[in-house]
VMD Tcl script that builds the backbone (N, CA, C; Angstrom):
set m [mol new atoms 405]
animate dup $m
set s [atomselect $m all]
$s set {name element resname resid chain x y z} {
  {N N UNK 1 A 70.189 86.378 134.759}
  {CA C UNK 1 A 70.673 85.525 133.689}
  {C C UNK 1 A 69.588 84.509 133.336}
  {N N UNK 2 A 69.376 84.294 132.284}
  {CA C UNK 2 A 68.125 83.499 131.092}
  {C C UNK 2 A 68.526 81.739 132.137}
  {N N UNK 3 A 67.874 81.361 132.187}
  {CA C UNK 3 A 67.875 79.483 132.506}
  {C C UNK 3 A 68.249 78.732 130.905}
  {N N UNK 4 A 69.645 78.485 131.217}
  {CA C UNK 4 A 69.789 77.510 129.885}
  {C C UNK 4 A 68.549 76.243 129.079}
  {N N UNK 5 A 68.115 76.395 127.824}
  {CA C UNK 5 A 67.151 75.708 127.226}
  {C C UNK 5 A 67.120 74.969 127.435}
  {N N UNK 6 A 66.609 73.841 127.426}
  {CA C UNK 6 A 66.412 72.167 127.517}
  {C C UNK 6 A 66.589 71.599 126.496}
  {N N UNK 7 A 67.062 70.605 126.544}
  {CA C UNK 7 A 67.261 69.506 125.482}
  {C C UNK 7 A 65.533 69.332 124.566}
  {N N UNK 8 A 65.255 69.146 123.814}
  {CA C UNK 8 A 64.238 69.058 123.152}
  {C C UNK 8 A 64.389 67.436 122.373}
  {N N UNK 9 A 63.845 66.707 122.663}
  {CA C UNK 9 A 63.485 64.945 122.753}
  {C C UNK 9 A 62.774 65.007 120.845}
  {N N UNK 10 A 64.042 64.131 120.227}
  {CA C UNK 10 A 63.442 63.782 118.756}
  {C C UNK 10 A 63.082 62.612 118.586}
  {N N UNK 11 A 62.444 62.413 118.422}
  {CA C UNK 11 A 62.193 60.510 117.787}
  {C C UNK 11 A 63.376 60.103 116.699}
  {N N UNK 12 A 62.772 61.305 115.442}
  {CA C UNK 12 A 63.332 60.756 114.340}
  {C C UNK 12 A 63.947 61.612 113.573}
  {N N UNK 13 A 65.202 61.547 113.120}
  {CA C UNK 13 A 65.447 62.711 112.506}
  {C C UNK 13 A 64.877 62.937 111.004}
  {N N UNK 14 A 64.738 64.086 109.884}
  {CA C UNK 14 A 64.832 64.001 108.965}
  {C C UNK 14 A 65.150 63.479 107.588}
  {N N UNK 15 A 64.599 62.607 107.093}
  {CA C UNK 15 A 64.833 62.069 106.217}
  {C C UNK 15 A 66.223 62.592 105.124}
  {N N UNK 16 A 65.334 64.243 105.019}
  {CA C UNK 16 A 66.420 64.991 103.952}
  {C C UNK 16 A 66.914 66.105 104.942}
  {N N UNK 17 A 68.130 66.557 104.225}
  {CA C UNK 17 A 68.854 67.561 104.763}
  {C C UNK 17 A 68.004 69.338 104.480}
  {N N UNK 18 A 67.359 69.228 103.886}
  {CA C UNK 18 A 66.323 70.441 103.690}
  {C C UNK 18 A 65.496 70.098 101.922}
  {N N UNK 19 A 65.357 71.387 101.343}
  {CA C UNK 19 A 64.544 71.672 100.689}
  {C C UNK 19 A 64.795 72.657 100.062}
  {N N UNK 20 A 64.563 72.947 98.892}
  {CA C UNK 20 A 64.893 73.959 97.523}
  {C C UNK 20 A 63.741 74.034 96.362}
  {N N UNK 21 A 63.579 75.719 96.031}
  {CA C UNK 21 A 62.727 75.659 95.420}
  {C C UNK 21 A 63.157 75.245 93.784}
  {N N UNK 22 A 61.851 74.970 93.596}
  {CA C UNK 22 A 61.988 73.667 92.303}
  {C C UNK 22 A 62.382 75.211 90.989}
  {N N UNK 23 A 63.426 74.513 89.692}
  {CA C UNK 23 A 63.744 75.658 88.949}
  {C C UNK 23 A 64.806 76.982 89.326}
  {N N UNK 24 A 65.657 76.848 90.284}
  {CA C UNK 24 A 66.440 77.839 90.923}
  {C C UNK 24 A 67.706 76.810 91.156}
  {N N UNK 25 A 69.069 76.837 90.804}
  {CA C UNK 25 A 70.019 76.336 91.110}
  {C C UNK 25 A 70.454 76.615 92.830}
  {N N UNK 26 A 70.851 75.636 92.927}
  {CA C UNK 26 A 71.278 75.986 94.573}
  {C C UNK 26 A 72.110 77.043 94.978}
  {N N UNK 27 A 72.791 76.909 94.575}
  {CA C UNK 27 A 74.136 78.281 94.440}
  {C C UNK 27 A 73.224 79.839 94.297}
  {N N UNK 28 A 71.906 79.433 93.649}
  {CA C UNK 28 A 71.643 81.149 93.696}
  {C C UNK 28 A 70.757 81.207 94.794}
  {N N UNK 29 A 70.220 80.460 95.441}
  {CA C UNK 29 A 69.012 80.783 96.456}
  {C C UNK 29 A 69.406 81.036 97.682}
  {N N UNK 30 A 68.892 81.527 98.518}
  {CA C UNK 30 A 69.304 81.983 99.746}
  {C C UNK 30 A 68.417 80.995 100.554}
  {N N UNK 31 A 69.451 79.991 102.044}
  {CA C UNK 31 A 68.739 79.224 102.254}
  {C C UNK 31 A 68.005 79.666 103.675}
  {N N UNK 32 A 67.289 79.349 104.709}
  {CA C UNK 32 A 66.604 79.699 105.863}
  {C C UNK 32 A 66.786 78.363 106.887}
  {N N UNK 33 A 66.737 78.597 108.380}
  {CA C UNK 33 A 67.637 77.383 108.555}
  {C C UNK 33 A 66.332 77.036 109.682}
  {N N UNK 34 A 66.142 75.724 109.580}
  {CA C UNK 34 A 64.858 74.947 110.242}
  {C C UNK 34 A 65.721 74.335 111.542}
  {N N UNK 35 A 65.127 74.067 112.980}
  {CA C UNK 35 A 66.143 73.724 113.451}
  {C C UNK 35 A 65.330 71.829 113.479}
  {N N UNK 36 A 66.217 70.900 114.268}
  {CA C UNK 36 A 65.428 69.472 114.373}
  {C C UNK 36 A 64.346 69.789 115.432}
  {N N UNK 37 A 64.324 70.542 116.430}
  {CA C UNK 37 A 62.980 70.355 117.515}
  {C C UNK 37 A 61.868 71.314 116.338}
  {N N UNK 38 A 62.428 71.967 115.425}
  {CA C UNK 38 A 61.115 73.063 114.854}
  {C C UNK 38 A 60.577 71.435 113.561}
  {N N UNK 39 A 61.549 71.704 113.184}
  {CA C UNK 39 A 61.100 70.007 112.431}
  {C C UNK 39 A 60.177 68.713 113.357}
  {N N UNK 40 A 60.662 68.730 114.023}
  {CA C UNK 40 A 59.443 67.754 114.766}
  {C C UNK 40 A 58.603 68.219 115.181}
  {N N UNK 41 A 57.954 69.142 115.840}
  {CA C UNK 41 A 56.952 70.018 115.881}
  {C C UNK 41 A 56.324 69.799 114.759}
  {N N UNK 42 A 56.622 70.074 113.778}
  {CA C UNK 42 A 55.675 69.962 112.371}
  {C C UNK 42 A 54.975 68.913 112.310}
  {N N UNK 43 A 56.302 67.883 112.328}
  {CA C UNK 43 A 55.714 65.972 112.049}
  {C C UNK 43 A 54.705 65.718 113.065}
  {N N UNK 44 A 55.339 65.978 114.075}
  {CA C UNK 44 A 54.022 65.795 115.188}
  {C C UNK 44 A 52.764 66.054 115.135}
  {N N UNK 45 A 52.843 67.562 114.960}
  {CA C UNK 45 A 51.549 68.534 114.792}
  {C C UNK 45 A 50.881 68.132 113.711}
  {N N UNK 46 A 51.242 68.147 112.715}
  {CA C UNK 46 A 50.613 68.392 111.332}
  {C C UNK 46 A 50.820 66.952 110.612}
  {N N UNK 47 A 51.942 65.523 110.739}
  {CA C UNK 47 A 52.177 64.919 109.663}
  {C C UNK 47 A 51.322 63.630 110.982}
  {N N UNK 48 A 51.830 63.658 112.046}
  {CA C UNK 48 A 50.867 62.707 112.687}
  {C C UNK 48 A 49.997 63.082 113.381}
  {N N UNK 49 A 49.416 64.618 113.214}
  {CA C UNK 49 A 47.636 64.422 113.485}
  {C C UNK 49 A 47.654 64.542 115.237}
  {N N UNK 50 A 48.264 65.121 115.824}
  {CA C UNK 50 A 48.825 65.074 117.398}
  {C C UNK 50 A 48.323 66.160 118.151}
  {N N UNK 51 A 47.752 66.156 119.316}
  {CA C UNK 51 A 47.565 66.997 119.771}
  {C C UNK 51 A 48.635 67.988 120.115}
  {N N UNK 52 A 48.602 69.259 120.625}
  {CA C UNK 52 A 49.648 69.834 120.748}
  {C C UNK 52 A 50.384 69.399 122.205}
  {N N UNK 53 A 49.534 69.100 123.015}
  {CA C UNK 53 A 49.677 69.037 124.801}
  {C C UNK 53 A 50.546 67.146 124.761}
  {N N UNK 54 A 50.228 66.465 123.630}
  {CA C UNK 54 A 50.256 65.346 123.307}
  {C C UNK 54 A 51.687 65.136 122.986}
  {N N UNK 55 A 51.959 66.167 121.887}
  {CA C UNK 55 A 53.128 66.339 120.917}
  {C C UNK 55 A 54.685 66.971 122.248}
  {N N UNK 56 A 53.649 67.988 122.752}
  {CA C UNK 56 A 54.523 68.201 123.895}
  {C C UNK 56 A 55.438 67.371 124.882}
  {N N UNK 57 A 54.578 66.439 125.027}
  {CA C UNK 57 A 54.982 65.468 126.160}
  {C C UNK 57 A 56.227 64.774 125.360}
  {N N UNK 58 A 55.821 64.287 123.928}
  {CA C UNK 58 A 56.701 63.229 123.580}
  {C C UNK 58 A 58.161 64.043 123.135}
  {N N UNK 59 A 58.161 65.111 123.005}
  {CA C UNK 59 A 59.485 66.276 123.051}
  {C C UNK 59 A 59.665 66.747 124.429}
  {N N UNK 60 A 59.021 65.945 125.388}
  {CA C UNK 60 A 59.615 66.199 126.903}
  {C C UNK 60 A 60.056 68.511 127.143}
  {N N UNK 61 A 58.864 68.795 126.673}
  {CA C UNK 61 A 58.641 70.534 126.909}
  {C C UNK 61 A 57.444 70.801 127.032}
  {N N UNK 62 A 56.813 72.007 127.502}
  {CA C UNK 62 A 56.159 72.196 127.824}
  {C C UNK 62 A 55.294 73.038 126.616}
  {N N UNK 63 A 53.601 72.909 126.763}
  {CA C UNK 63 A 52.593 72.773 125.926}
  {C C UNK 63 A 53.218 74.066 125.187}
  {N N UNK 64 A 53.397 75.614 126.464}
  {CA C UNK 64 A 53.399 76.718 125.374}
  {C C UNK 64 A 54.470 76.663 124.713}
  {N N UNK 65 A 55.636 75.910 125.314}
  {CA C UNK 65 A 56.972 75.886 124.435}
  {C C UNK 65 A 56.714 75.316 123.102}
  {N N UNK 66 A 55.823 74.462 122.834}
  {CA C UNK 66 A 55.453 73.535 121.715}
  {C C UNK 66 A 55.160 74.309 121.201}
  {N N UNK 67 A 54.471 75.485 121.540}
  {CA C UNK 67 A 53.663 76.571 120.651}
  {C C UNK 67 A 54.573 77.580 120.008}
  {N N UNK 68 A 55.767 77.914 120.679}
  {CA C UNK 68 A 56.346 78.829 120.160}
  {C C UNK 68 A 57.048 78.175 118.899}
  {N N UNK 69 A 57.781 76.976 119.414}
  {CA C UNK 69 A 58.369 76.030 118.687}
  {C C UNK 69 A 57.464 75.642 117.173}
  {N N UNK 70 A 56.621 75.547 117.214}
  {CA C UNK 70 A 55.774 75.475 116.529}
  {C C UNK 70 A 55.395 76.601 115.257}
  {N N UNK 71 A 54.885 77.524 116.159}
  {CA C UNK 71 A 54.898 78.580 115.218}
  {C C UNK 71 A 55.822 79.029 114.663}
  {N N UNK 72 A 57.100 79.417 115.510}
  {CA C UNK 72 A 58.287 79.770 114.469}
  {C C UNK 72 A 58.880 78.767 113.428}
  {N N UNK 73 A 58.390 77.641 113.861}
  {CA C UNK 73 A 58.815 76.579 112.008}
  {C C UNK 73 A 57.438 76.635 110.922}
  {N N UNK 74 A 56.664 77.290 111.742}
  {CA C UNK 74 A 55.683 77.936 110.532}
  {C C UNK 74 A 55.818 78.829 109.405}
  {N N UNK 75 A 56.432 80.017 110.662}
  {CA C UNK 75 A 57.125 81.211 110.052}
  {C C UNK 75 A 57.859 81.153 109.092}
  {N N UNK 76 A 59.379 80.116 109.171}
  {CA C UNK 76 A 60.020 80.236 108.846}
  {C C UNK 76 A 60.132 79.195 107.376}
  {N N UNK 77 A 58.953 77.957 107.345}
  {CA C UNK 77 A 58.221 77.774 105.732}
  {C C UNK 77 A 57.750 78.311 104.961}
  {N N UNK 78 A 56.620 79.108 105.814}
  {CA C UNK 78 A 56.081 80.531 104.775}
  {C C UNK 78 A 56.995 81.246 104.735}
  {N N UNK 79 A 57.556 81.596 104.958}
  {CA C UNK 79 A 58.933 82.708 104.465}
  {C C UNK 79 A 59.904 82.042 103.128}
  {N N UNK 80 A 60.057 81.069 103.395}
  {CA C UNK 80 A 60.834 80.064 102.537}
  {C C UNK 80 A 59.971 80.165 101.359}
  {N N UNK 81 A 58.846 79.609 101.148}
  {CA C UNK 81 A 57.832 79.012 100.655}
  {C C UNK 81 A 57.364 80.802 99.340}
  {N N UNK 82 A 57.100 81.750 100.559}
  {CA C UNK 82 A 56.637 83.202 99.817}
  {C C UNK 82 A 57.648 83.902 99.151}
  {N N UNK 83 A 58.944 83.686 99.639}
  {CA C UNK 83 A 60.153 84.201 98.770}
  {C C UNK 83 A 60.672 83.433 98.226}
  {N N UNK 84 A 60.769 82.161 98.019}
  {CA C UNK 84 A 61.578 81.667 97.322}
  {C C UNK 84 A 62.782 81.150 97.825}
  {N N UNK 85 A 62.992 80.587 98.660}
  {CA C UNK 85 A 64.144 80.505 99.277}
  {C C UNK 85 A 64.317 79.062 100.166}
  {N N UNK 86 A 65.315 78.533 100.088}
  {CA C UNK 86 A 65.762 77.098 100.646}
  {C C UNK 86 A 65.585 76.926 102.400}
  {N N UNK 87 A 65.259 75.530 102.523}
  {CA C UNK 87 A 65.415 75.391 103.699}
  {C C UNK 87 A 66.114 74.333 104.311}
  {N N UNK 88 A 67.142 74.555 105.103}
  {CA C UNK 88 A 68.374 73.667 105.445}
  {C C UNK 88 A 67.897 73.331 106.940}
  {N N UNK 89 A 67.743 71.382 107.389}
  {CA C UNK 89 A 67.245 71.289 108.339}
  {C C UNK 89 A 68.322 71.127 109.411}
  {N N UNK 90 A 68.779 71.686 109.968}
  {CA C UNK 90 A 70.212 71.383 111.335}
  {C C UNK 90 A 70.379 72.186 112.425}
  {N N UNK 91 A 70.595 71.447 113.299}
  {CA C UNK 91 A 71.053 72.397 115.057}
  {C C UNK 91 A 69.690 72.376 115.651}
  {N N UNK 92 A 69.910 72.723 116.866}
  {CA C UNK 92 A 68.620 72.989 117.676}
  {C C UNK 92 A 68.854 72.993 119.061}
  {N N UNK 93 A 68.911 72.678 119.681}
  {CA C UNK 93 A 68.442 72.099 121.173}
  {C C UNK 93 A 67.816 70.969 120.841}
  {N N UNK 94 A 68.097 69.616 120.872}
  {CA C UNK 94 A 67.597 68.716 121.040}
  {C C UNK 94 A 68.680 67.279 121.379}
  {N N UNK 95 A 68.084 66.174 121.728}
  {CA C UNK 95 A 68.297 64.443 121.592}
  {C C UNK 95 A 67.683 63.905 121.068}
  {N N UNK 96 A 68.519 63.141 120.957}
  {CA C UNK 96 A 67.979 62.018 119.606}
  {C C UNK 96 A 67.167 60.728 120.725}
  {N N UNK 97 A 66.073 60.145 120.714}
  {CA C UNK 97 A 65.939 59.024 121.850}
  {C C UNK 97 A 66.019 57.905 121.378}
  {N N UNK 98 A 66.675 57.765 120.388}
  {CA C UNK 98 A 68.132 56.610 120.028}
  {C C UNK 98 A 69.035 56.920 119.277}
  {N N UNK 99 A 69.901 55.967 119.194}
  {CA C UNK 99 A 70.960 56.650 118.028}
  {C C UNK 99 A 70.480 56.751 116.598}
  {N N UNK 100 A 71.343 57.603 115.902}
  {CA C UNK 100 A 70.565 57.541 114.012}
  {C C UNK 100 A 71.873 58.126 113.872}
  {N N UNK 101 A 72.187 57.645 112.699}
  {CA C UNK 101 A 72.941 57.663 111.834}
  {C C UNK 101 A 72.826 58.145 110.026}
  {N N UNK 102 A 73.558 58.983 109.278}
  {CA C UNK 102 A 73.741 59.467 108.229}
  {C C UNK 102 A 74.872 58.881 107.228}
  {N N UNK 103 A 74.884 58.520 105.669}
  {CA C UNK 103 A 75.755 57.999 105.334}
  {C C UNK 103 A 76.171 59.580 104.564}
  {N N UNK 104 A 78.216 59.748 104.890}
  {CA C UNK 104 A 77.780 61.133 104.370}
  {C C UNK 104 A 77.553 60.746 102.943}
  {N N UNK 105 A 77.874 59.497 101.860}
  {CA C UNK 105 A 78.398 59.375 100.417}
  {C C UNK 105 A 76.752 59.427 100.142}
  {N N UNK 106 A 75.518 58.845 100.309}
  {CA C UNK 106 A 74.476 58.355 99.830}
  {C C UNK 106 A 73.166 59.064 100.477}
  {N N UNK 107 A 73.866 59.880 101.509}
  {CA C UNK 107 A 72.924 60.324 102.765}
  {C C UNK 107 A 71.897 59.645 103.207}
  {N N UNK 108 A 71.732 58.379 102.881}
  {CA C UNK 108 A 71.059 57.279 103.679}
  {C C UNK 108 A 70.691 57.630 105.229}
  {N N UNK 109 A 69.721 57.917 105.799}
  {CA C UNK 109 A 69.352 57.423 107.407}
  {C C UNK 109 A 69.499 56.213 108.184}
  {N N UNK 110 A 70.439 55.968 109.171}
  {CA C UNK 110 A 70.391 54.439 109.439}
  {C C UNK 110 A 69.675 54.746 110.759}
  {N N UNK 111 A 69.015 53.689 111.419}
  {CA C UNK 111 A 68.791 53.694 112.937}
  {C C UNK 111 A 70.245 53.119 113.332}
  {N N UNK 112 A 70.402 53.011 114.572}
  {CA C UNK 112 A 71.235 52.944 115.183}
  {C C UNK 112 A 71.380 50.862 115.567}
  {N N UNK 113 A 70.179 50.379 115.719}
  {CA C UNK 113 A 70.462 48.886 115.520}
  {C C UNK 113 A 70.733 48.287 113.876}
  {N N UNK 114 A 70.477 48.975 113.051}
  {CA C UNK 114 A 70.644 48.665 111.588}
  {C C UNK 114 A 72.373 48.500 111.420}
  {N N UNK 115 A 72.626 47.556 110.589}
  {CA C UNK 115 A 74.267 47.467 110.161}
  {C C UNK 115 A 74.302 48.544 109.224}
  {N N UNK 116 A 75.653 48.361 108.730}
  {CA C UNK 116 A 76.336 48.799 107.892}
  {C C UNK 116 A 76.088 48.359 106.474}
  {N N UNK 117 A 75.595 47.380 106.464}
  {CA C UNK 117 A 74.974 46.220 105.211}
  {C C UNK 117 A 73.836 47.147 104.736}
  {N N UNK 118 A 72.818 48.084 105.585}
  {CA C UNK 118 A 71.824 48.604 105.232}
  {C C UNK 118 A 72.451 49.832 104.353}
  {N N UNK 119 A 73.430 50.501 104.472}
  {CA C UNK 119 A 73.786 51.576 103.706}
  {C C UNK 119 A 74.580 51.106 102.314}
  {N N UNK 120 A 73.438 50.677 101.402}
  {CA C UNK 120 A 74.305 50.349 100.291}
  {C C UNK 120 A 73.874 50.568 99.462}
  {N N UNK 121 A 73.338 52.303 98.929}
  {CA C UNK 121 A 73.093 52.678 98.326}
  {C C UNK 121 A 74.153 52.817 96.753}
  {N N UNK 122 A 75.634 52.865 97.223}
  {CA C UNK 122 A 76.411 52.919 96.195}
  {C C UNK 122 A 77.671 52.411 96.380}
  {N N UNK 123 A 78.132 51.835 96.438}
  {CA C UNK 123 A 79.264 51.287 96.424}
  {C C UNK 123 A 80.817 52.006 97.295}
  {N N UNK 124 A 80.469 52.941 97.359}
  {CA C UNK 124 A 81.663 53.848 97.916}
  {C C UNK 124 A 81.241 53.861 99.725}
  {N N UNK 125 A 80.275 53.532 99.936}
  {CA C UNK 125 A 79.740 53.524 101.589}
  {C C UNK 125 A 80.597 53.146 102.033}
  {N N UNK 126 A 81.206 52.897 103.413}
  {CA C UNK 126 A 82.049 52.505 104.154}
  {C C UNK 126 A 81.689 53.040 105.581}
  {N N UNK 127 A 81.533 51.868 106.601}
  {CA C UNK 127 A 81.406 52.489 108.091}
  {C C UNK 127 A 81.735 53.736 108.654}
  {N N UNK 128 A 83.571 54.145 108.392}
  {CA C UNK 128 A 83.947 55.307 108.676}
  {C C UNK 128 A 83.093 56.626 108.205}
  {N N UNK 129 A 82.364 56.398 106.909}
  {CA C UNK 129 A 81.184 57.712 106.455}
  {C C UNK 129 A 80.384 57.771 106.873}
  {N N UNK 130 A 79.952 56.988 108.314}
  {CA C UNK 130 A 78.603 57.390 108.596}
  {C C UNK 130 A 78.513 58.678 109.883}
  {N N UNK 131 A 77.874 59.611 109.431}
  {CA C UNK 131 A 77.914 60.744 110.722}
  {C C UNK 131 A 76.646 60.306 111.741}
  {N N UNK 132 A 77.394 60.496 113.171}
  {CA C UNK 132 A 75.968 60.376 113.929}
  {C C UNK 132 A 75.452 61.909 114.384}
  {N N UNK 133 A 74.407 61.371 113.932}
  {CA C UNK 133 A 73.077 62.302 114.140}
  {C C UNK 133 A 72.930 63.155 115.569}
  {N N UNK 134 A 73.187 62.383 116.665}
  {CA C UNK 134 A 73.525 62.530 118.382}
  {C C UNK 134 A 74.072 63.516 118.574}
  {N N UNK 135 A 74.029 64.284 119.085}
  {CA C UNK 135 A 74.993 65.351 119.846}
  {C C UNK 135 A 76.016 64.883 120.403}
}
mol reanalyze $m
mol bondsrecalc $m
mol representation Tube
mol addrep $m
């Protein structure tokens, strides 16, 4: 029997919930699903310039795991990216290493010390709408 995965360590979650190609209504595209540890892999690797052995540590896994992790959210952009097709960022194996928070009305990101005062993108916000991000 396989050794259950490990938790995979996020800093930060995603700003947006995915990505759609520009000129295609949503309803017709077929979307591809990114998970949050393949998403940080990226940011790490590629948006802050990180070593991989580096990037590893701070997702608490190991270097080649980073690699697989890695490459398959490669894969799975160019695939997006060469066909045409959406990418929805959710699920994974991972923790959050603080709380974060989502407004569902405005989809605002909160950190987890931020109030409720910070989500006031529109008027309809209310505490009860905020989803946490946390497992």
């Amino acid at each position: 029997m396989a050794r259950p995965e490990k938790n995979r360590t996020i800093s930060q979650p995603p700003l947006m919930k995915g990505f759609k190609p520009f000129g295609i209504p949503r309803c017709k595209v077929e979307a591809l699903n990114l998970t949050f540890e393949e998403y940080e892999s990226i940011r790490l690797v590629n948006y802050e310039n990180m070593e991989q052995k580096e990037a590893a540590a701070l997702m608490s896994v190991s270097r080649p795991t980073l690699t697989r992790i890695y490459n398959k959210a490669l894969k799975t952009i160019s695939k997006a990216f060469v066909e045409g097709k959406a990418i929805v960022i959710e699920g994974g194996n991972y923790e959050l290493a603080q709380d974060w928070y989502r407004c569902r009305k405005c989809h605002k990101l909160i950190e987890a010390d931020k109030t409720q005062a910070d989500c006031e993108e529109t008027e309809d916000c209310h505490p009860n709408e905020l989803i946490n991000l946390n497992k």
